[in-house]
Residue, then its C-alpha position, 0 to 999 in steps of 0.5 A: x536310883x533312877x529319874x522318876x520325873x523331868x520338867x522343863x522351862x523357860x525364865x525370862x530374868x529382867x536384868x538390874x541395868x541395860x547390858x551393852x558389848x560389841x555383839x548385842x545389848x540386853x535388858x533381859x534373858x529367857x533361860x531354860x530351867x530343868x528341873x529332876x526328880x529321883x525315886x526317892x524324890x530327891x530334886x535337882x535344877x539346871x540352868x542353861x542361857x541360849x544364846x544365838x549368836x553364841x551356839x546357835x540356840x534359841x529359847x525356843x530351840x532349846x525347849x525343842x531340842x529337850x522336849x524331842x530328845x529320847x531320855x527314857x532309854x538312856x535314863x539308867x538305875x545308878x547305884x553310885x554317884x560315879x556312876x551317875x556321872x558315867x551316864x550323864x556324860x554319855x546322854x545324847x540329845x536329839x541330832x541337830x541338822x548341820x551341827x557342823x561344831x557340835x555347840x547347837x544344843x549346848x545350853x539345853x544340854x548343860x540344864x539337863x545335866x547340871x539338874x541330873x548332877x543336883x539331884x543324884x548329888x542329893x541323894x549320894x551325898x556329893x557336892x557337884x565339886x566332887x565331879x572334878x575330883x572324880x572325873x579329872x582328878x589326875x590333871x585338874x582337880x585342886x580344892x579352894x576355900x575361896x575364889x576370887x572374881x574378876x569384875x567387868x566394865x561393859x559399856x560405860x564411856x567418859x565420866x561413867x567409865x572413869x566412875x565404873x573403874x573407881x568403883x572397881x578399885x575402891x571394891x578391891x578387885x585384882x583383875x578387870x575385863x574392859x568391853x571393846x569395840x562398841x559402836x561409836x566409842x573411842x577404845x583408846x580414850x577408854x581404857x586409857x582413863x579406865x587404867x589410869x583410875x584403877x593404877x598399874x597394878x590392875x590386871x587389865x584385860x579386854x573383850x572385842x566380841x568379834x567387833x573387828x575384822x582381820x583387816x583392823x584387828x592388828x592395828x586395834x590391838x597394838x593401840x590398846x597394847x600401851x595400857x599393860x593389857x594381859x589379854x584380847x579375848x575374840x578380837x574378831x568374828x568366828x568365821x573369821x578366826x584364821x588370821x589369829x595365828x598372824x595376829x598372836x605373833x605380830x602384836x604380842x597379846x595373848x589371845x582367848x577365843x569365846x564366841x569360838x570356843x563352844x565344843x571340842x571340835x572348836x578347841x580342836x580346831x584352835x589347837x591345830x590351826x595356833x589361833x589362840x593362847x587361852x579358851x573361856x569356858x562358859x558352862x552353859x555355851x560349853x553344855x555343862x559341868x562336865x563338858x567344860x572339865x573335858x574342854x579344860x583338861x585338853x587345853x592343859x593338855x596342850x598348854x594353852x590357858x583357860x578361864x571360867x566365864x559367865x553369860x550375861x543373865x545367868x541366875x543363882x543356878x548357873x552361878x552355884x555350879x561356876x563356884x563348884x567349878x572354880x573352886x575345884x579346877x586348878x590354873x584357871x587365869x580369871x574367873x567370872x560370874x555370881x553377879x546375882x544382886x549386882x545384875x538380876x533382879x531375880x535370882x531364883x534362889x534364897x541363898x545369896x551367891x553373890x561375890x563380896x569385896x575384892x571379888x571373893x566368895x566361900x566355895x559351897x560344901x553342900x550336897x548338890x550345888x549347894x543353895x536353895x531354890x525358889x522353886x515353888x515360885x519359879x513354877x508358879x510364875x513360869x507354868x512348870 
């Protein structure tokens, strides 16, 4: 079975309400969409979310980088799905000039790839949760009937922020992340009324989005530290990532790189140099499906923690493929993702992926990632 056809995209997804970090603050998102067709005329979608300030990409370097690629004399006739997965591993797209961490055509890449999954999914009979089972099966693989999201509070402040974690409470959450240093805004004021309105019980972790500097980052965090906060993630920008190691042992709060975190040559440089404790693994800044297994099994390897992020603006494509992930990957510490209704107004799918109460979701059983496109529409919207 080979790859008859590949067609590619952009999306422009208005979201729900204005999201705000320390690094960026978004109304919409322009994400690439990849879509496959076998012989047989089995099709497959992916989805990737560049992010410049994440990878490097662009939505314009993105579409390039596909479009440039040379796939036809890689594109090889799979008899299996094991086989199918061999290939996809091993396409190479187009080199980047001075892609010194390997991260630069990530997003691209994991809309390629999760679209290839789909389609030869389809066709062989696999949903792409077998991926794990046959490629990581040794170390990570471990099937759920469920997975439980984590919720977020991003940049809500005063009566807001203590409405936002009531919601968060009476939703039934178990684990919540806390958006920090954001322009004017005092973080201790914050977290304090937001701990207090979810209780003690509440896992309670916070994400800086590099909005500190190795001169403060110390003292940031030992202010936060009295609300019982299970984790810091990228307390400071990517260049600046060596005074973790100092930090990890002077303030005692596990540390998660994100922004950091985007290749093997960056979870190799982690391990190495000591400056964190755990990796968020986003499929899309991570270049997809099996890339993210690979980044996952060298941080078990290495005993360092890991968890399944998600971007900000990723459709019912991307969030089909992160349960997939979640609910065959063991030890993952938080999960994130399948915020659909809750953050864009259009999903790309008629099969609604979104979490229920307490963060739980079924894991999806079908062949492919398991939901139903909107193709025809996306297409005709978007000049496929």
């Amino acid at each position: 079975m080979r790859v008859k056809e590949i067609t590619v995209w952009q999306v422009r997804i208005p979201l729900k309400k204005p999201i705000q970090h320390a690094s960026h603050t978004r109304t919409e998102t322009d994400n690439v969409i990849v879509r496959v067709v076998l012989d047989d005329g089995a099709d497959g979608y992916g989805e990737g979310v560049p992010r410049e300030y994440v990878t490097g990409e662009t939505i314009d370097s993105a579409l390039a980088l596909l479009k440039q690629s040379d796939l036809s004399a890689q594109l090889e006739d799979c008899h299996t799905f094991h086989s199918a997965l061999t290939m996809i591993e091993r396409l190479r797209l187009a080199p980047i000039a001075n892609d010194q961490r390997g991260c630069q055509g990530n997003g691209a890449r994991c809309a390629l790839e999760i679209a290839l999954l789909d389609a030869f999914g389809k066709h062989f009979k696999h949903p792409l949760s077998d991926v794990t089972k046959l490629i990581a099966h040794d170390d990570l693989f471990e099937p759920h009937e469920h997975v439980r999201y984590s919720g977020a509070i991003t940049s809500a402040e005063g009566f807001k922020a203590k409405f936002a974690a009531w919601k968060m409470w009476i939703y039934g959450f178990k684990q919540l992340k806390v958006k920090v240093g954001i322009d004017g805004q005092n973080d201790v004021e914050r977290v304090g009324v937001i701990r207090r309105r979810v209780g003690r019980k509440m896992d309670l972790r916070i994400d800086a989005n590099e909005a500190w500097t190795p001169e403060n980052v110390a003292a940031r965090i030992r202010e936060l530290k009295p609300f019982n906060i299970t984790c810091v993630e990228q307390p400071v920008p990517h260049e600046q990532i060596a005074v973790l190691a100092e930090v990890r042992r002077e303030v005692g709060v596990p540390i998660m790189l994100d922004e950091s975190l985007c290749s093997m040559i960056d979870a190799e440089h982690a391990e190495e140099n000591d400056t964190c404790d755990l990796f968020n693994l986003r499929l899309s800044k991570c270049g997809g499906f099996i890339a993210t297994l690979r980044l996952a099994q060298h941080a078990k390897r290495h005993k360092l923690g890991y968890q399944l992020g998600c971007q900000v603006g990723e459709t019912a494509i991307l969030s089909a493929a992160g349960r997939h992930f979640a609910a065959s990957v063991k030890d993952l510490r938080y999960v994130e993702g399948s915020y659909d209704n809750h953050l864009v107004r259009e999903s790309l799918a008629t099969t609604d992926l979104t979490f229920g109460w307490g963060g739980w979701a079924p894991a999806l059983r079908r062949a492919g990632p398991g939901h139903h496109h909107r193709s025809g529409r996306v297409a005709a919207r978007h000049g496929a």
